[in-house]
C-alpha positions in Angstrom: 0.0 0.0 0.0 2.9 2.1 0.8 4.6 1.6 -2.4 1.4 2.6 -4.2 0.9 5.9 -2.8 4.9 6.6 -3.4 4.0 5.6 -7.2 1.3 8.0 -7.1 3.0 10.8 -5.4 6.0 10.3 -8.4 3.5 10.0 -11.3 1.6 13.0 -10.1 5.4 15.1 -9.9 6.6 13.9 -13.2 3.0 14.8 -14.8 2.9 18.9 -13.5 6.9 19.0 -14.7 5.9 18.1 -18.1 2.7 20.7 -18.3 2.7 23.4 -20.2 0.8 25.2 -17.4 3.9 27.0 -15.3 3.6 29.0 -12.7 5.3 32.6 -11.9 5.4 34.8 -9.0 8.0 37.1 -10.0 7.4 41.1 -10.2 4.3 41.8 -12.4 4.7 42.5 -16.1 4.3 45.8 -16.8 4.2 46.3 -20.5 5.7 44.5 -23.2 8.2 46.1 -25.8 9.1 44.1 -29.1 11.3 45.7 -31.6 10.8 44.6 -34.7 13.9 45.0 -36.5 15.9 43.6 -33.7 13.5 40.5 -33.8 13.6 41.0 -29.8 10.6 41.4 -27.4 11.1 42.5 -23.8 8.6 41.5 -20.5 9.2 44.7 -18.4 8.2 45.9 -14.8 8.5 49.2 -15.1 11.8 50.1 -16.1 13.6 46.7 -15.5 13.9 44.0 -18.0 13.0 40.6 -17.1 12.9 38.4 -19.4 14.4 39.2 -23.5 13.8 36.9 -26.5 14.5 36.3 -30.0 11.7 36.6 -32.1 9.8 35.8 -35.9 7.3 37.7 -37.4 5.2 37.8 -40.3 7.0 36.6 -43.5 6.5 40.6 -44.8 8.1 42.0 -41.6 8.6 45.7 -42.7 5.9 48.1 -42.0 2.8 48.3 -39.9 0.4 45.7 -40.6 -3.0 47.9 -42.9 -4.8 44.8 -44.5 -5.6 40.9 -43.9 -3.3 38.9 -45.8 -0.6 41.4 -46.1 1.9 39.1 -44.2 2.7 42.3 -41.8 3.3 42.4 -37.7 1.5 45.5 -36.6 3.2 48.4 -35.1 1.9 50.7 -32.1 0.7 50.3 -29.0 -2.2 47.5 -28.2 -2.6 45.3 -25.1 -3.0 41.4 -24.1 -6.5 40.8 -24.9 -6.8 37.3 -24.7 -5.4 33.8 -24.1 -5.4 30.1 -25.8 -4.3 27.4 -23.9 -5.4 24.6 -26.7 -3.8 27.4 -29.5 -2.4 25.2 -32.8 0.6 26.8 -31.8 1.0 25.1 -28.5 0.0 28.5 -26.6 -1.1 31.6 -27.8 -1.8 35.4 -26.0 -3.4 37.7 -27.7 -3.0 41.0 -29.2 -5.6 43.7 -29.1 -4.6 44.7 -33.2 -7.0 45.8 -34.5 -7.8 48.9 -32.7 -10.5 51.5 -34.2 -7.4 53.2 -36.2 -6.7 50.3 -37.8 -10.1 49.7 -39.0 -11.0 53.0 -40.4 -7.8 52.7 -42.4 -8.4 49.3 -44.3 -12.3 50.3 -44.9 -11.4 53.6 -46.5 -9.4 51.5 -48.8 -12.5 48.7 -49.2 -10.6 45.9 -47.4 -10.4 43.9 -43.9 -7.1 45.4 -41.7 -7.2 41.6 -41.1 -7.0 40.1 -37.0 -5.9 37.2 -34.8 -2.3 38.5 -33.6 -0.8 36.2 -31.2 2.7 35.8 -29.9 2.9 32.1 -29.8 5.2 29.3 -29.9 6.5 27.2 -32.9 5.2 23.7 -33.1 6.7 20.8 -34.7 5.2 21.1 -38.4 7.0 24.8 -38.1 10.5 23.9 -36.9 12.0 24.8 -40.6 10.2 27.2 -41.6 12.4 30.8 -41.6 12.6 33.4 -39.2 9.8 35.2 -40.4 7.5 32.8 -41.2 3.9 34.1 -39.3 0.9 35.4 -41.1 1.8 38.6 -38.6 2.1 37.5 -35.1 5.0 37.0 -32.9 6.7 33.6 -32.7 9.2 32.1 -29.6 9.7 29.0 -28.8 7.4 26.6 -27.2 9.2 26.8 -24.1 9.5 30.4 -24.2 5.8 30.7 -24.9 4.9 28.7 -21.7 7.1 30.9 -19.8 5.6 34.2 -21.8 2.0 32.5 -21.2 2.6 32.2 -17.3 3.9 35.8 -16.7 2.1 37.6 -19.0 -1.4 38.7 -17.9 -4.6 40.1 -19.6 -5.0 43.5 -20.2 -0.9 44.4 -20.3 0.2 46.7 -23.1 2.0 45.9 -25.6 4.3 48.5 -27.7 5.6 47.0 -31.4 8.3 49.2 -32.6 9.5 49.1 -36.1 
């Protein structure tokens, strides 16, 4: 009987190590800066950085991203806006693009500014594809991303330089 609850106790430890799901309770994020040409995005609190990583973007990096399609990251200031944990990129947060700028733009010119701007990992079917390989989110590594996912909360802003 003894032995049975150590096996449990071992399964149960070797079962939360391999989540996805970690757990942080370092200083509070404070906004997120990402500089495009760089390819680096830095978790801040305040003005310390606490965690820096390499990043991909779209596979048309240059430029703010105007229409659906265009293969553009965005550029400005948004904020986290949401969360998948079941994302097709192993985790996903994301980014508040469009805002109501961004809208007006794209229908003046008769087209969709476009949506759905994550940063995310990279999963397997992924793992050669270039630097700049996203229809216009911001990619990092799985394990980055459930780092990222775990520190990161809702409603953080998020500045995209060029």
């Amino acid at each position: 009987m003894k032995r049975r609850a150590v096996l449990s106790l071992v399964l149960a430890a070797v079962a939360s190590a391999c989540s996805k799901f970690q757990t942080y309770r370092g200083p509070e994020v404070t906004r997120i800066h990402v500089l495009k040409g760089q390819r680096q995005m830095y978790l801040m609190h305040n003005d310390e950085v606490l965690k820096a990583y390499g990043i991909g973007l779209g596979f048309a990096p240059v430029g703010h991203k105007q229409f659906q399609g265009d293969g553009k990251t965005p550029e400005g200031a948004y904020y986290i806006d949401r969360r998948n944990p079941n994302s097709e990129f192993h985790l996903s947060i994301g980014v508040s693009y469009p805002n109501a700028t961004d809208r007006a733009f794209a229908a003046a010119e008769g087209k969709s500014p476009g949506g759905d701007i994550f940063i995310h990992g990279k999963p397997p079917k992924y793992r050669d594809a270039p630097q700049d390989w996203t229809a216009g989110c911001i990619a990092v590594s799985d394990k980055e991303i459930e780092e990222i996912y775990a520190m990161v909360r809702d409603g953080t802003p998020i500045y995209i330089h060029p």
